[in-house]
mmCIF file of the N, C-alpha and C atoms, coordinates in Angstrom:
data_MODEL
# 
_entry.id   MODEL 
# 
loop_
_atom_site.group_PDB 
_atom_site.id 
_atom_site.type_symbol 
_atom_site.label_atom_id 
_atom_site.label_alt_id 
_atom_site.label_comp_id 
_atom_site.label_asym_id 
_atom_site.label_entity_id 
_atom_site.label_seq_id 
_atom_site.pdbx_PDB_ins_code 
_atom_site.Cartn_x 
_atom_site.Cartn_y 
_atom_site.Cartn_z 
_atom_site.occupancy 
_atom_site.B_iso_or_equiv 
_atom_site.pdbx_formal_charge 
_atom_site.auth_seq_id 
_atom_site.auth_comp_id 
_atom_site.auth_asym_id 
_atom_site.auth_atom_id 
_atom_site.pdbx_PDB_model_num 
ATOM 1   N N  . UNK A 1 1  ? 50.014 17.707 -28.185 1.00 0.00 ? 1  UNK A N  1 
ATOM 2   C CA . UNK A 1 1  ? 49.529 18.178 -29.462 1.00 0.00 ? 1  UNK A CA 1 
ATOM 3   C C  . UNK A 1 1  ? 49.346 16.973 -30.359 1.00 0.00 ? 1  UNK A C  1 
ATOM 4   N N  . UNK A 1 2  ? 48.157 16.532 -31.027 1.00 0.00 ? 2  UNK A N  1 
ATOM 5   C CA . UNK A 1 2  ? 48.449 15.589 -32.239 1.00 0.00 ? 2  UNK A CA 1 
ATOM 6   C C  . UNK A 1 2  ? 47.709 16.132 -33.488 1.00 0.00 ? 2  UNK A C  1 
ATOM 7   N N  . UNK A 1 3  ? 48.025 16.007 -34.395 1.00 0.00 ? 3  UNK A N  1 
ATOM 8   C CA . UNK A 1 3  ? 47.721 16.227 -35.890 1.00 0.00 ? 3  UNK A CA 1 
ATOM 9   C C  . UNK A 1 3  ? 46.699 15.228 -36.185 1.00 0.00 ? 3  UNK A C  1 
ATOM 10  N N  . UNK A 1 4  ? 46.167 15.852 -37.556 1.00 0.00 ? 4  UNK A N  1 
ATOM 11  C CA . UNK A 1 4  ? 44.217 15.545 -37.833 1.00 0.00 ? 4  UNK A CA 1 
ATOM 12  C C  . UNK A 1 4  ? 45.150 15.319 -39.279 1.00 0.00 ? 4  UNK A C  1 
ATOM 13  N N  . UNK A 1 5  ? 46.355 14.875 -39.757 1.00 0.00 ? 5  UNK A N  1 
ATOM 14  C CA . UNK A 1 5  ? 46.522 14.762 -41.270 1.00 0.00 ? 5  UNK A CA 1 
ATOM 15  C C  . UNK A 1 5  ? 46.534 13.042 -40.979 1.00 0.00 ? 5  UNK A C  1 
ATOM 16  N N  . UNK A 1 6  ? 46.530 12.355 -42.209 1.00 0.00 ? 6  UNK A N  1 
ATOM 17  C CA . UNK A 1 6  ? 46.726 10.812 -42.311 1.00 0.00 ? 6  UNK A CA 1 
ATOM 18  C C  . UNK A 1 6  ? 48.279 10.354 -42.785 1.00 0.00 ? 6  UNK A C  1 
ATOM 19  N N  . UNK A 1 7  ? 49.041 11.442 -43.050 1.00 0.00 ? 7  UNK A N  1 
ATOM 20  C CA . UNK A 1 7  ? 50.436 11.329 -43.673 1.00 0.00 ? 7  UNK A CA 1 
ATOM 21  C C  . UNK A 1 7  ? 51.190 10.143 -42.779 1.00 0.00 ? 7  UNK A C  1 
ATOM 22  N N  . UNK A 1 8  ? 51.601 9.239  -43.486 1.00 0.00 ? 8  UNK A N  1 
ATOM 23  C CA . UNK A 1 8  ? 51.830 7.902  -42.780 1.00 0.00 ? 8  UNK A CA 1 
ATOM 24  C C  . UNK A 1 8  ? 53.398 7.958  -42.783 1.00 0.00 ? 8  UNK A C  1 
ATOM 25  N N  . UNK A 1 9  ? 53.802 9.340  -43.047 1.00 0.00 ? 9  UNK A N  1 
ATOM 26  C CA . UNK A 1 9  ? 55.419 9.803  -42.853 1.00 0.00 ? 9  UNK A CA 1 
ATOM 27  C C  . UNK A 1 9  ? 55.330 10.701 -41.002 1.00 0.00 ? 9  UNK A C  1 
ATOM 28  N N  . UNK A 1 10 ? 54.485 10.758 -40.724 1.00 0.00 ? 10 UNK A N  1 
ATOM 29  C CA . UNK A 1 10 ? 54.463 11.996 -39.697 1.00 0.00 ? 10 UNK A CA 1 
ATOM 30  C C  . UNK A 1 10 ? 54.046 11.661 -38.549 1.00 0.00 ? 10 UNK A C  1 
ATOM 31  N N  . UNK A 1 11 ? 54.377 11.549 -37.191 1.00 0.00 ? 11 UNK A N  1 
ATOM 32  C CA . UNK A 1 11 ? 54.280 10.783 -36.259 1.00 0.00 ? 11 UNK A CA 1 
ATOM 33  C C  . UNK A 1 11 ? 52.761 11.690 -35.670 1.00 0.00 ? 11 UNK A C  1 
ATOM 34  N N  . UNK A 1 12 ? 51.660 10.602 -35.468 1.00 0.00 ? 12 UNK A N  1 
ATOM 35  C CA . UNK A 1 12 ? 50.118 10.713 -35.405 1.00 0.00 ? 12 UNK A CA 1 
ATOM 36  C C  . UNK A 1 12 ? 50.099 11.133 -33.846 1.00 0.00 ? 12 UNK A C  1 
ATOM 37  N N  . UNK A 1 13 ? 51.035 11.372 -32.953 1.00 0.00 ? 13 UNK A N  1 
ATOM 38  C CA . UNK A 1 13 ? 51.143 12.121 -32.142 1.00 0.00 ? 13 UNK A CA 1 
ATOM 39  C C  . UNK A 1 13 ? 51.904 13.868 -31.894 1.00 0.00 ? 13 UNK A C  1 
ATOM 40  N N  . UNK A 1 14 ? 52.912 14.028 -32.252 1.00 0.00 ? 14 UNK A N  1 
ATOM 41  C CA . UNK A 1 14 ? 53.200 15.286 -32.450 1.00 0.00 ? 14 UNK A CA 1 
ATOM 42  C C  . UNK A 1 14 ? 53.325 16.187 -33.426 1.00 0.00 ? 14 UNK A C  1 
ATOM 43  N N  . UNK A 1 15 ? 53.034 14.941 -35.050 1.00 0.00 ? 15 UNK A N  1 
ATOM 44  C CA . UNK A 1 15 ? 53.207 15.384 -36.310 1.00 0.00 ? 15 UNK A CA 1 
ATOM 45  C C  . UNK A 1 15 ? 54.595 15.929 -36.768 1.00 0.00 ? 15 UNK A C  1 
ATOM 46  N N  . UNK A 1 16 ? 55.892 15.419 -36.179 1.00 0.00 ? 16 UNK A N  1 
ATOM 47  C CA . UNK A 1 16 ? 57.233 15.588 -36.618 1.00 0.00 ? 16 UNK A CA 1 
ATOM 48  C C  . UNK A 1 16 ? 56.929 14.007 -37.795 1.00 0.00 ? 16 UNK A C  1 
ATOM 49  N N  . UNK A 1 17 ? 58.258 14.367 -38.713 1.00 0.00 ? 17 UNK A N  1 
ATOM 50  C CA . UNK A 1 17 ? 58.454 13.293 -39.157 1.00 0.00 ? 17 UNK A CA 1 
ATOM 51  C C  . UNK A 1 17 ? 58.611 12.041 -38.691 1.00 0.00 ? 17 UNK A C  1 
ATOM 52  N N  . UNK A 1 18 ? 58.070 10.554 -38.435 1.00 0.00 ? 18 UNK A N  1 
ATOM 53  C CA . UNK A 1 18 ? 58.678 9.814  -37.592 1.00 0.00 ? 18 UNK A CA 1 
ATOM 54  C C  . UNK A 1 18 ? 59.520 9.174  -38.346 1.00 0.00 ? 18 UNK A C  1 
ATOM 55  N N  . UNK A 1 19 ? 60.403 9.377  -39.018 1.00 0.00 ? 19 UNK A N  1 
ATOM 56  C CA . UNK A 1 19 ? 61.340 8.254  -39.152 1.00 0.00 ? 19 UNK A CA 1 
ATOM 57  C C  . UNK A 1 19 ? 61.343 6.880  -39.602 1.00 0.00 ? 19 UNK A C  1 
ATOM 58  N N  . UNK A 1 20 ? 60.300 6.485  -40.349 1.00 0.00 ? 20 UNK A N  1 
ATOM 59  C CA . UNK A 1 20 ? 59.589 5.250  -40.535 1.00 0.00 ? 20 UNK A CA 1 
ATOM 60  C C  . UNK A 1 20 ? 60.620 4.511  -41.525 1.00 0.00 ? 20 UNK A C  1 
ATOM 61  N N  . UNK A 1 21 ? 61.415 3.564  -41.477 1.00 0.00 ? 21 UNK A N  1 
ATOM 62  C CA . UNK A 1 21 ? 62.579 2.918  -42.599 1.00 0.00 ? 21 UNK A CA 1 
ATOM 63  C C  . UNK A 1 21 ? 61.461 2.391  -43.619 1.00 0.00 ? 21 UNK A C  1 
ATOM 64  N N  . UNK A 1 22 ? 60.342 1.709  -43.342 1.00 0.00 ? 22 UNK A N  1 
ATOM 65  C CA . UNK A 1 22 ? 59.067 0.992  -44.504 1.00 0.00 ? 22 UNK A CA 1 
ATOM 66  C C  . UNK A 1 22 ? 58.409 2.413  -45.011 1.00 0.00 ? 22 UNK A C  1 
ATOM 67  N N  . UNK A 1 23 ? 58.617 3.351  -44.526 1.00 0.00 ? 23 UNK A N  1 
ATOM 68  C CA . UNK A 1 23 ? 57.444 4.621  -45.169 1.00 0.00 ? 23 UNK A CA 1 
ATOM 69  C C  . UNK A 1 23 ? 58.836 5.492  -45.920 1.00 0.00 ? 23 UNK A C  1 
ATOM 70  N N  . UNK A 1 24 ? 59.932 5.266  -45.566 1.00 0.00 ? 24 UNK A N  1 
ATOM 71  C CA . UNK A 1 24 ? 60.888 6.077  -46.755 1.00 0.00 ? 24 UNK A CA 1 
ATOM 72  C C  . UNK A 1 24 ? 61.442 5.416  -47.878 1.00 0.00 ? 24 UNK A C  1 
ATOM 73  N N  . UNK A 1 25 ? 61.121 3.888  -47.571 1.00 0.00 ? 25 UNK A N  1 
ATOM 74  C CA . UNK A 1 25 ? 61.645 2.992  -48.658 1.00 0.00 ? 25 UNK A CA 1 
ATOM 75  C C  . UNK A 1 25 ? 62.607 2.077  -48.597 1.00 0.00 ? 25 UNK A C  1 
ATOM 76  N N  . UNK A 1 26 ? 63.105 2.000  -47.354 1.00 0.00 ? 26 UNK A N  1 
ATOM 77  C CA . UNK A 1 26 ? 63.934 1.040  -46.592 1.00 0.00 ? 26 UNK A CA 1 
ATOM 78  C C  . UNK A 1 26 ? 63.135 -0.008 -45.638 1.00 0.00 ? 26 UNK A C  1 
ATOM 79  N N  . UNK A 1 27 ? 64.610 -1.149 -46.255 1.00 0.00 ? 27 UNK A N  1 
ATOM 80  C CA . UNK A 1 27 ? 64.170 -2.383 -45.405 1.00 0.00 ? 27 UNK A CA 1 
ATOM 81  C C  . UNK A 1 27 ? 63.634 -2.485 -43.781 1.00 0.00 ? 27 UNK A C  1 
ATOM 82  N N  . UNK A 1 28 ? 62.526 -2.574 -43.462 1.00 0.00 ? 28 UNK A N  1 
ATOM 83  C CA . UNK A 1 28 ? 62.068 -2.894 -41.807 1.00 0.00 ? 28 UNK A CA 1 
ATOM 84  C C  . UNK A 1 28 ? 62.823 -3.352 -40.774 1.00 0.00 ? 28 UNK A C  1 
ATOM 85  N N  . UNK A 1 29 ? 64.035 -4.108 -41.083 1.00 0.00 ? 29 UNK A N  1 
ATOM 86  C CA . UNK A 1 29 ? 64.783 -3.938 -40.086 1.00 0.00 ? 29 UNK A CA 1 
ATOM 87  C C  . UNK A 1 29 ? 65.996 -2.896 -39.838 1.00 0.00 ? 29 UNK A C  1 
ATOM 88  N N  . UNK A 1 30 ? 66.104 -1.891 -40.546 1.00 0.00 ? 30 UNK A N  1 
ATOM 89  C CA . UNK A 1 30 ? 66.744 -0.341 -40.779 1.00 0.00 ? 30 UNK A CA 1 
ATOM 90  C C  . UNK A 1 30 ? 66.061 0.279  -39.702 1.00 0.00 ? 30 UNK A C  1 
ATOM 91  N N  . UNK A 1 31 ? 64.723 -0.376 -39.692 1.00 0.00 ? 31 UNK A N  1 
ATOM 92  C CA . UNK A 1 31 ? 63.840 1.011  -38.704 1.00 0.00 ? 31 UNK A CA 1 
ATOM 93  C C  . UNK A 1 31 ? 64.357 1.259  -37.480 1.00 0.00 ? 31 UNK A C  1 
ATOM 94  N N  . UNK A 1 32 ? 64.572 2.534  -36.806 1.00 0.00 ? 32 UNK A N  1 
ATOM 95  C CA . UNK A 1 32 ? 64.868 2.938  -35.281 1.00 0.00 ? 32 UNK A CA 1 
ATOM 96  C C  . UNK A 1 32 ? 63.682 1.828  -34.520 1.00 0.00 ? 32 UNK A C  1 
ATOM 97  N N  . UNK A 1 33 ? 62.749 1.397  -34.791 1.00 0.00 ? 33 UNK A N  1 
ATOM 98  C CA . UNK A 1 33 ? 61.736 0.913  -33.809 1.00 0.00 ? 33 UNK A CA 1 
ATOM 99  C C  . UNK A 1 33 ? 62.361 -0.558 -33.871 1.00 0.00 ? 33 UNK A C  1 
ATOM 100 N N  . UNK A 1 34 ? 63.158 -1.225 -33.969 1.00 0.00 ? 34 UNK A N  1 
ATOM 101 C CA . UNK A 1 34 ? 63.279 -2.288 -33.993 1.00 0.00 ? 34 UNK A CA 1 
ATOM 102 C C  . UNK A 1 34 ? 64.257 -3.004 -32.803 1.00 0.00 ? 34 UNK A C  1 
ATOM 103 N N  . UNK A 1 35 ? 64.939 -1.697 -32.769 1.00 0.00 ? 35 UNK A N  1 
ATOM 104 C CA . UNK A 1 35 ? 65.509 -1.703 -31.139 1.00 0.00 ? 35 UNK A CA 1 
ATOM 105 C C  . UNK A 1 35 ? 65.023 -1.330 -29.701 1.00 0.00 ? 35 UNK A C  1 
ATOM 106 N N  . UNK A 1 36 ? 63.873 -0.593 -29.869 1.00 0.00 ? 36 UNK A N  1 
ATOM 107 C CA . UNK A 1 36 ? 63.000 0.139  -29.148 1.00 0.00 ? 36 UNK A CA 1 
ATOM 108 C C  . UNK A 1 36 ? 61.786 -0.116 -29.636 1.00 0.00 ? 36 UNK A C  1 
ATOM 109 N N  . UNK A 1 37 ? 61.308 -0.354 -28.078 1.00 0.00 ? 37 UNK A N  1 
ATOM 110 C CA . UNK A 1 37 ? 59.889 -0.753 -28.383 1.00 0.00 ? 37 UNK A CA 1 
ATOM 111 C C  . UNK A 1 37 ? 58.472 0.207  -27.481 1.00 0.00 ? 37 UNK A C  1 
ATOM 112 N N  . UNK A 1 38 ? 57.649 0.303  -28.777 1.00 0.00 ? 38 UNK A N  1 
ATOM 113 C CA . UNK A 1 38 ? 57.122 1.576  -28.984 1.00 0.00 ? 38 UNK A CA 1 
ATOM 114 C C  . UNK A 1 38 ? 55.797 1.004  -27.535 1.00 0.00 ? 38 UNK A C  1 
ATOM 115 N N  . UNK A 1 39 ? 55.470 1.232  -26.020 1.00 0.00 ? 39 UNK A N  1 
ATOM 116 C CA . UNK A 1 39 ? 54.583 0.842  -25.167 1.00 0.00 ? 39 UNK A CA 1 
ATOM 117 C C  . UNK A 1 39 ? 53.067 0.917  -25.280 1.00 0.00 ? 39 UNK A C  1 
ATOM 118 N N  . UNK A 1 40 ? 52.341 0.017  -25.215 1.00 0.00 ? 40 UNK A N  1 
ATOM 119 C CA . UNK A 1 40 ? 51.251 0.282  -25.199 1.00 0.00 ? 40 UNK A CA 1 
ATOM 120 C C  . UNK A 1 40 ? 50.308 1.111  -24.777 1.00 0.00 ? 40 UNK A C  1 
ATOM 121 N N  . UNK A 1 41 ? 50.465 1.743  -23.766 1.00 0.00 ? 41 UNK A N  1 
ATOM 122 C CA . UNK A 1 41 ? 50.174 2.630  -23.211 1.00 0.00 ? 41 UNK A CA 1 
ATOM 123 C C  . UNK A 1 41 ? 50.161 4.150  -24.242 1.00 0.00 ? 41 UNK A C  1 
ATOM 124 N N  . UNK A 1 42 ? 51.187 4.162  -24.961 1.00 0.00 ? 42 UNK A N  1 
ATOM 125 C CA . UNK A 1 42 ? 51.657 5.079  -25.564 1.00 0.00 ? 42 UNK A CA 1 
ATOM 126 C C  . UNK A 1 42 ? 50.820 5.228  -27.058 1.00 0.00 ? 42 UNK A C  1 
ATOM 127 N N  . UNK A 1 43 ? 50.417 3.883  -27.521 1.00 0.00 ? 43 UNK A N  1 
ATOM 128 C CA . UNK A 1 43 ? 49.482 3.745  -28.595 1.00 0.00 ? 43 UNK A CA 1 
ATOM 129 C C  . UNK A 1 43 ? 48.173 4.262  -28.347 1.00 0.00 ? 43 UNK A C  1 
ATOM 130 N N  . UNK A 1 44 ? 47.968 3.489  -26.966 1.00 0.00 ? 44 UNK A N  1 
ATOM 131 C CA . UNK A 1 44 ? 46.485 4.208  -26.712 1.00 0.00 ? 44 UNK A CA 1 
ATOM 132 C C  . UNK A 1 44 ? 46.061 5.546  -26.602 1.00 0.00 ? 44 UNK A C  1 
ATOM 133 N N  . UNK A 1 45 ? 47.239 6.254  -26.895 1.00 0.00 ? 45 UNK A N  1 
ATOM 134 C CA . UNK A 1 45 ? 47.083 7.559  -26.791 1.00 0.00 ? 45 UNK A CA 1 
ATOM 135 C C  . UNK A 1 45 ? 46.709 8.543  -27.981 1.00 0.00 ? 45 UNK A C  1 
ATOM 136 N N  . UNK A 1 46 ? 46.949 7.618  -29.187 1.00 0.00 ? 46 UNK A N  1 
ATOM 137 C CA . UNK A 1 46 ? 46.966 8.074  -29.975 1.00 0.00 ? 46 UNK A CA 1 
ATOM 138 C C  . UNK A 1 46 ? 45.180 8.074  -30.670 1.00 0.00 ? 46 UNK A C  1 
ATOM 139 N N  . UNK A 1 47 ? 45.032 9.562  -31.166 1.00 0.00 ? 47 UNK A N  1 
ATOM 140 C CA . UNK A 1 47 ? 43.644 9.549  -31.248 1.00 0.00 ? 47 UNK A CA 1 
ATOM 141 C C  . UNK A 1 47 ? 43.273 8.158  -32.650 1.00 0.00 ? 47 UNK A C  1 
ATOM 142 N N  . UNK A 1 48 ? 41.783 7.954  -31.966 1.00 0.00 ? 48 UNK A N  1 
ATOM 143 C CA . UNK A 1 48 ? 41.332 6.697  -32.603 1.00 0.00 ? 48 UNK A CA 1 
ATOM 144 C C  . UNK A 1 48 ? 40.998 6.822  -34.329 1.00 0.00 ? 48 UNK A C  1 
ATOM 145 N N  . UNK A 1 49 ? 41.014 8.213  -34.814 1.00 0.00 ? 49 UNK A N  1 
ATOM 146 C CA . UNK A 1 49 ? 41.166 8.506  -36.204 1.00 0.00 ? 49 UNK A CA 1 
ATOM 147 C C  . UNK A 1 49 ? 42.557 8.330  -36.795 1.00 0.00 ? 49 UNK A C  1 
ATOM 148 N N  . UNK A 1 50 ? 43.138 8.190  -36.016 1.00 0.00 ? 50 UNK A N  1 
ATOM 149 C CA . UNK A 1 50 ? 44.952 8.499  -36.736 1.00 0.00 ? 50 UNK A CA 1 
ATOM 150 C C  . UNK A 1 50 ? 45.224 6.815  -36.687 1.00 0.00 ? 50 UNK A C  1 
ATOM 151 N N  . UNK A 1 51 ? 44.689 6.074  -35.596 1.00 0.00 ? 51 UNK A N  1 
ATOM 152 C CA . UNK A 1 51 ? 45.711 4.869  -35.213 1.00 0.00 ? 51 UNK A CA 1 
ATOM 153 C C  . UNK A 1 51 ? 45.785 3.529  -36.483 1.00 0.00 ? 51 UNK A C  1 
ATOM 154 N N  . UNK A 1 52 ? 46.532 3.019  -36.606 1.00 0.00 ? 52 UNK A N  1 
ATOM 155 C CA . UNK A 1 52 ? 47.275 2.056  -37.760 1.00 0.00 ? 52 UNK A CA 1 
ATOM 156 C C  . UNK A 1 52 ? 47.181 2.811  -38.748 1.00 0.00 ? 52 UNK A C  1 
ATOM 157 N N  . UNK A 1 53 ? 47.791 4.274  -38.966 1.00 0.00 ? 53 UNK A N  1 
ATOM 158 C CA . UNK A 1 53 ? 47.994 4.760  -39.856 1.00 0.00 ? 53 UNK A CA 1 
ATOM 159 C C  . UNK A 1 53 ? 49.210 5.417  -40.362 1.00 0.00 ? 53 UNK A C  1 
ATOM 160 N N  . UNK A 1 54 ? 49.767 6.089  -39.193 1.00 0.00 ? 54 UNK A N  1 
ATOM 161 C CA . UNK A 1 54 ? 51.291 6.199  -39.152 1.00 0.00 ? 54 UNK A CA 1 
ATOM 162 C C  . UNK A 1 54 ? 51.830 5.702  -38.017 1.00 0.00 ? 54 UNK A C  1 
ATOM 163 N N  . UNK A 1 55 ? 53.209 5.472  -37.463 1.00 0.00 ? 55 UNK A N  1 
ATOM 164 C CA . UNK A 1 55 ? 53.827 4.985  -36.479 1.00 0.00 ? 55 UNK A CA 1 
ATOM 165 C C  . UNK A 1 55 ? 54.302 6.097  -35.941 1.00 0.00 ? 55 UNK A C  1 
ATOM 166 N N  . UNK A 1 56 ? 54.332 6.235  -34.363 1.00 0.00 ? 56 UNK A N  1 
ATOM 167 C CA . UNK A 1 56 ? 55.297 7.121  -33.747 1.00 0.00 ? 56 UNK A CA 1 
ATOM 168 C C  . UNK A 1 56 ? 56.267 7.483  -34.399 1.00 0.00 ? 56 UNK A C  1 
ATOM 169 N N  . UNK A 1 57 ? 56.755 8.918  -33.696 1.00 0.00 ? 57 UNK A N  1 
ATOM 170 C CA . UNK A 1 57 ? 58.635 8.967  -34.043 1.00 0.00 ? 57 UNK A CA 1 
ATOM 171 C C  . UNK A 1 57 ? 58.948 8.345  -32.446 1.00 0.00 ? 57 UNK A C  1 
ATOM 172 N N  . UNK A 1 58 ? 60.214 8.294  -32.630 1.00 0.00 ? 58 UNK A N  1 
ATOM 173 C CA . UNK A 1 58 ? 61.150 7.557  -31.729 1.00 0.00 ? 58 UNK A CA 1 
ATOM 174 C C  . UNK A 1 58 ? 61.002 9.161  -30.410 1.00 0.00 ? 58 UNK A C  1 
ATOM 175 N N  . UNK A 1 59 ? 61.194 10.045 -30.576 1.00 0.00 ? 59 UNK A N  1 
ATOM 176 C CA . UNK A 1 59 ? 61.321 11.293 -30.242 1.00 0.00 ? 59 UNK A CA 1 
ATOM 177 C C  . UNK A 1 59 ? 60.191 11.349 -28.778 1.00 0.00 ? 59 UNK A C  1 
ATOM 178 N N  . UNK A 1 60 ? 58.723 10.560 -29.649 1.00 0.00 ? 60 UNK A N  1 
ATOM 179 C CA . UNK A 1 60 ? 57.549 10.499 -28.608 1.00 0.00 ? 60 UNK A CA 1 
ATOM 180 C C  . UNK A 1 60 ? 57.848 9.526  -27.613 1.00 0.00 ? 60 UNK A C  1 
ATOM 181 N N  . UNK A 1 61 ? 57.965 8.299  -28.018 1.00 0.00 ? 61 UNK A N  1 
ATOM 182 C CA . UNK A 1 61 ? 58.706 7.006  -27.272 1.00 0.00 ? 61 UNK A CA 1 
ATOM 183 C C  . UNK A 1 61 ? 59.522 7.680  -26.385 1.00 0.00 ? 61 UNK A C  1 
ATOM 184 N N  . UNK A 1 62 ? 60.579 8.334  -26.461 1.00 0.00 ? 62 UNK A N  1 
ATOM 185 C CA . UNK A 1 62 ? 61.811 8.228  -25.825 1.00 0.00 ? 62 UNK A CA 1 
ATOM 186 C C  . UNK A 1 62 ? 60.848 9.142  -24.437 1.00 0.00 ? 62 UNK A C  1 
ATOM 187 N N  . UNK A 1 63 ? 60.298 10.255 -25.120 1.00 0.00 ? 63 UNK A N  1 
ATOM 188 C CA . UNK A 1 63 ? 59.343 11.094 -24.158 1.00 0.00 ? 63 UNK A CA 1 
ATOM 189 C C  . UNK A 1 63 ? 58.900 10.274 -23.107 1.00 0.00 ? 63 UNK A C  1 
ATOM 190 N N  . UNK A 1 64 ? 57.751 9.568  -23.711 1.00 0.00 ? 64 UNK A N  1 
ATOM 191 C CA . UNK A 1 64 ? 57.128 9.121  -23.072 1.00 0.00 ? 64 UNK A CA 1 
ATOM 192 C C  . UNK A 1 64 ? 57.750 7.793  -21.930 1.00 0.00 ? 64 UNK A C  1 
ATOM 193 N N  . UNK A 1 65 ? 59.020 7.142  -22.522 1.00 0.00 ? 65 UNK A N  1 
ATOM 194 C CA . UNK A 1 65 ? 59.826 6.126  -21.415 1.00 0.00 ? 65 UNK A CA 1 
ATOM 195 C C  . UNK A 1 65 ? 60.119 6.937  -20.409 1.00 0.00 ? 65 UNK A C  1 
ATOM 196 N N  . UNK A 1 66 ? 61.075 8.325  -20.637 1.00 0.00 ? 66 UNK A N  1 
ATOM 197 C CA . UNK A 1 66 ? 61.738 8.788  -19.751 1.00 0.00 ? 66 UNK A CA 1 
ATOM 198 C C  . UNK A 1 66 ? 60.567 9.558  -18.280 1.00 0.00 ? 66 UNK A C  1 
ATOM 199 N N  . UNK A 1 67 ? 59.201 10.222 -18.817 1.00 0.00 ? 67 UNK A N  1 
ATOM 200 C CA . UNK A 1 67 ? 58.293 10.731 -17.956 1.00 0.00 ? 67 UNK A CA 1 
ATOM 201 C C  . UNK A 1 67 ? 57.642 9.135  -17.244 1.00 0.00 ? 67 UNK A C  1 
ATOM 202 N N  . UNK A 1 68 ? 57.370 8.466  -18.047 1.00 0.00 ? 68 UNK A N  1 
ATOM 203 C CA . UNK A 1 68 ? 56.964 6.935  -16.794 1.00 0.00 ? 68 UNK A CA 1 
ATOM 204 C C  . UNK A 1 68 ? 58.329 6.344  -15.908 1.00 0.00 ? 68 UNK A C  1 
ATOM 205 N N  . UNK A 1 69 ? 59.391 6.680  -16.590 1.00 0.00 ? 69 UNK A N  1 
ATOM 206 C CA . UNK A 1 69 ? 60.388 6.340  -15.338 1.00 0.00 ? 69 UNK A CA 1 
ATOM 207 C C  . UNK A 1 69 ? 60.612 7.300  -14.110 1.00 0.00 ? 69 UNK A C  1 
ATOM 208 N N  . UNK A 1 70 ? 60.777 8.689  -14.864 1.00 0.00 ? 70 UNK A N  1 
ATOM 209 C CA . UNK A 1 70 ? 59.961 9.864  -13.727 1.00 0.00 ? 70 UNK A CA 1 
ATOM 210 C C  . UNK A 1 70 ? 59.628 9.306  -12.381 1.00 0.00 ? 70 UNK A C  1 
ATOM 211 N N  . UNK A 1 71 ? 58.135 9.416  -13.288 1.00 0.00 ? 71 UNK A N  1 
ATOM 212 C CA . UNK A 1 71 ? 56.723 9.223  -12.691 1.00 0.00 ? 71 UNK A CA 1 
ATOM 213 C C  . UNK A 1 71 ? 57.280 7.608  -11.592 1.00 0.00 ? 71 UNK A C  1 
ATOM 214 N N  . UNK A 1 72 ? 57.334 6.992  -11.920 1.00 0.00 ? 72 UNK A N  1 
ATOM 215 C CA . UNK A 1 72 ? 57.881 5.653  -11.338 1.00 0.00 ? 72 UNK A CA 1 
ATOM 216 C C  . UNK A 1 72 ? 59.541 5.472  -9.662  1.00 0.00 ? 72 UNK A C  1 
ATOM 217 N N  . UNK A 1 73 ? 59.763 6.928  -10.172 1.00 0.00 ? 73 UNK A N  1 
ATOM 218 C CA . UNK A 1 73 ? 60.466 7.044  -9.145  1.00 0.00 ? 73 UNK A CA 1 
ATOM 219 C C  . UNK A 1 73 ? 60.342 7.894  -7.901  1.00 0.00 ? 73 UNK A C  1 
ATOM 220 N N  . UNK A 1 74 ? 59.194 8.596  -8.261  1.00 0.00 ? 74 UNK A N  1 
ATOM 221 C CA . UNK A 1 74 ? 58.223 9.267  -7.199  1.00 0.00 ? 74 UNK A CA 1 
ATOM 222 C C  . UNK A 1 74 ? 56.917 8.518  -6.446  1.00 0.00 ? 74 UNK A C  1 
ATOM 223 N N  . UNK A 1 75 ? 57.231 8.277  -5.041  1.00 0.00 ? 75 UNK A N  1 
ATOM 224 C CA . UNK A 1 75 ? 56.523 7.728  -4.298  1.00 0.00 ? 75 UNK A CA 1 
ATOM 225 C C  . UNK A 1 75 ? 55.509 8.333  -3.861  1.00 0.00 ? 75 UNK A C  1 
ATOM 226 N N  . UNK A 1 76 ? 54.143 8.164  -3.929  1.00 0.00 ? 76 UNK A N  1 
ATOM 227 C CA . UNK A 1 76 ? 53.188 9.447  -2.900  1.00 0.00 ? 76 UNK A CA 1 
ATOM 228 C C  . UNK A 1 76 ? 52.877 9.204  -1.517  1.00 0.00 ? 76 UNK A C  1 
ATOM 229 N N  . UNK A 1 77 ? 53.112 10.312 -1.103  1.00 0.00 ? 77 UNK A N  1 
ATOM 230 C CA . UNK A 1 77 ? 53.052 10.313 0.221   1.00 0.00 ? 77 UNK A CA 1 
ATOM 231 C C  . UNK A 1 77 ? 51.927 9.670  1.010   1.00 0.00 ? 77 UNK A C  1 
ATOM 232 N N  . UNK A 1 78 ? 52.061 9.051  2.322   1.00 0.00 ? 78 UNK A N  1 
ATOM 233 C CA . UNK A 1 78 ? 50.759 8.377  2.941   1.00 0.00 ? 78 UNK A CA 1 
ATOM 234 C C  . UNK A 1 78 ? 50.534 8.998  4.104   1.00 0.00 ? 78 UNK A C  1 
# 
């Protein structure tokens, strides 16, 4: 699911709040993303109207690490 709003509080992929420490008014290194790092793969996903406009939540990230490690531990058959 991603959201068509520009709210630079609301993660431009599932539209939950993301958690942004620079978009609530706190110092950038407060932010959850500073320990975790948000994959490229995961940006590109984001539709090309929304992107450098809000940042993920951590919530999508974590999603998206845990289904490529999944995905990464399943071999296909030959």
């Amino acid at each position: 699911m991603s959201m068509t709003s520009n709210d630079p509080s609301r993660c431009p992929l599932c539209g939950k709040e993301n958690q942004c420490a620079v978009t609530s008014g706190r110092p950038p290194e407060e932010c959850w993303c500073m320990n975790l790092s948000v994959p490229q793969a995961l940006l590109e996903e984001i539709p090309h109207e929304l992107r450098r406009k809000a940042c993920v939540c951590e919530h999508c990230v974590r999603k998206f690490l845990q289904s490529t490690q999944m995905n990464e531990g399943h071999q296909p058959y030959e």
